[in-house]
C-alpha positions, 0 to 999 in steps of 0.5 A, a space after each residue: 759119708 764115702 766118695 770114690 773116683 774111680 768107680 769103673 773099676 768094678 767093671 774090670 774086677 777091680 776094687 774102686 776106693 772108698 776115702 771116709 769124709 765125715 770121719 772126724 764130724 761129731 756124727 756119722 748118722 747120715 739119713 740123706 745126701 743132695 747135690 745143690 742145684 746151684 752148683 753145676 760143678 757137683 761139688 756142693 753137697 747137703 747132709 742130714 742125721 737121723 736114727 732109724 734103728 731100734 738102737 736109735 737112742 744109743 747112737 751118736 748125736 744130730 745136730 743140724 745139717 752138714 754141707 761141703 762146698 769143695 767135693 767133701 774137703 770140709 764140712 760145715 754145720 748149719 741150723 743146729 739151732 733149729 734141728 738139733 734133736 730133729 730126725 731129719 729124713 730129706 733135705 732139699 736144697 731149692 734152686 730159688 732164691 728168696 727175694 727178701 733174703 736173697 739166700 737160698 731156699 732150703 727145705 727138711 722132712 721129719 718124719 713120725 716121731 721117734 726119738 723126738 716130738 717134732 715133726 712135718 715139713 720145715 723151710 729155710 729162706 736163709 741158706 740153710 741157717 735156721 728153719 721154721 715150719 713151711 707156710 701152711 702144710 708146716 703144721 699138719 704133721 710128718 713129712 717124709 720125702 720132699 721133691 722138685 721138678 727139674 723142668 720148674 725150679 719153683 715147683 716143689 713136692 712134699 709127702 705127708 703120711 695120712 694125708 697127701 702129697 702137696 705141691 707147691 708152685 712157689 718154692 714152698 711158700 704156698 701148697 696145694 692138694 695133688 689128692 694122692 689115691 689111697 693117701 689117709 692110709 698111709 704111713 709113709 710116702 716116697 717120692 721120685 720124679 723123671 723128666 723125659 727130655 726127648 718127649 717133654 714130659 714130667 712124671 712123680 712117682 709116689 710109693 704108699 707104705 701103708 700099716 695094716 693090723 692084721 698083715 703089717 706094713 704093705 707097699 704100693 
């Protein structure tokens, strides 16, 4: 992970800098970064590791989640008990609470199988700490992007290929169906959302990658 502050040099052909975070962490595997929506000062971060090149298997180890709380200062470890191993695709730091813990709601997607076995949308009520699969899509396979509506903290999007895109209305505690078109053929599903301040609406987007045998991976 890289951090600059001085980005606007690139507007006056100048060279912003780039200071290495995670040089010394015991692996620079970073599949996705989230600012935490409970820090209106931007600087607490979440990271996750996964291998997604052919070479996956040579790469240096994942373990768990990385997260900051001073800008990328320092970084601490969390849940290498539960993700160890795991191709975390998407973490999701949840701006909801749990009302048993009182700690955070954190959400992960693993993706198909690659290097590991496991796979689907996994919760964490504690923080981030450990995680468990989420109430009753945690069990239905992959998960490769998860989402949440700015306008409705509670509200919670997750996209599993061949399936659908579910939505959750409780921070992940219960899911319904969105009956995405096209989604039993897809093999990986992305998500975006916009919310349009001056008009109030909300939109999801969702990008279908889809496997076909004749013509490979198409877009949609």
């Amino acid at each position: 992970i890289w951090k600059t502050t001085n980005a606007n040099l690139a507007n006056t052909n100048g060279s912003p800098t780039w200071p290495q975070l995670t040089e010394c962490e015991s692996s620079q595997a970073i599949s996705s970064m989230a600012f935490d929506p409970l820090d209106p000062t931007y600087r607490t971060i979440w990271a996750s590791f996964a291998h997604f090149s052919s070479l996956g298997s040579d790469s240096s180890p994942i373990n768990g989640l990385l997260k900051t709380i001073n800008g990328g200062i320092s970084w601490m470890h969390l849940a290498e008990s539960t993700l160890t191993g795991m191709e975390v695709q998407t973490v999701l730091p949840t701006a909801v609470t749990d009302p048993v813990t009182h700690q955070q709601i954190v959400l992960v997607a693993i993706p198909p199988p690659g290097i590991t076995s496991t796979n689907g949308i996994l919760r964490s009520v504690d923080g981030g700490r450990t995680f468990a699969p989420a109430p009753v899509i945690g069990s239905l396979g992959a998960g490769t992007d998860l989402a949440q509506d700015p306008t409705t903290p509670q509200r919670i999007y997750a996209a599993l290929p061949g399936q659908d895109v579910y939505q959750s209305n409780d921070a992940g505690a219960t899911w319904i169906n969105t009956n995405l078109p096209g989604a039993a053929s897809t093999a990986r599903i992305m998500l975006a959302v916009h919310y349009n301040s001056s008009t109030g609406t909300f939109a999801l987007y969702a990008a279908n990658i889809t496997m076909n045998a004749l013509n490979g991976f198409s877009m949609t």
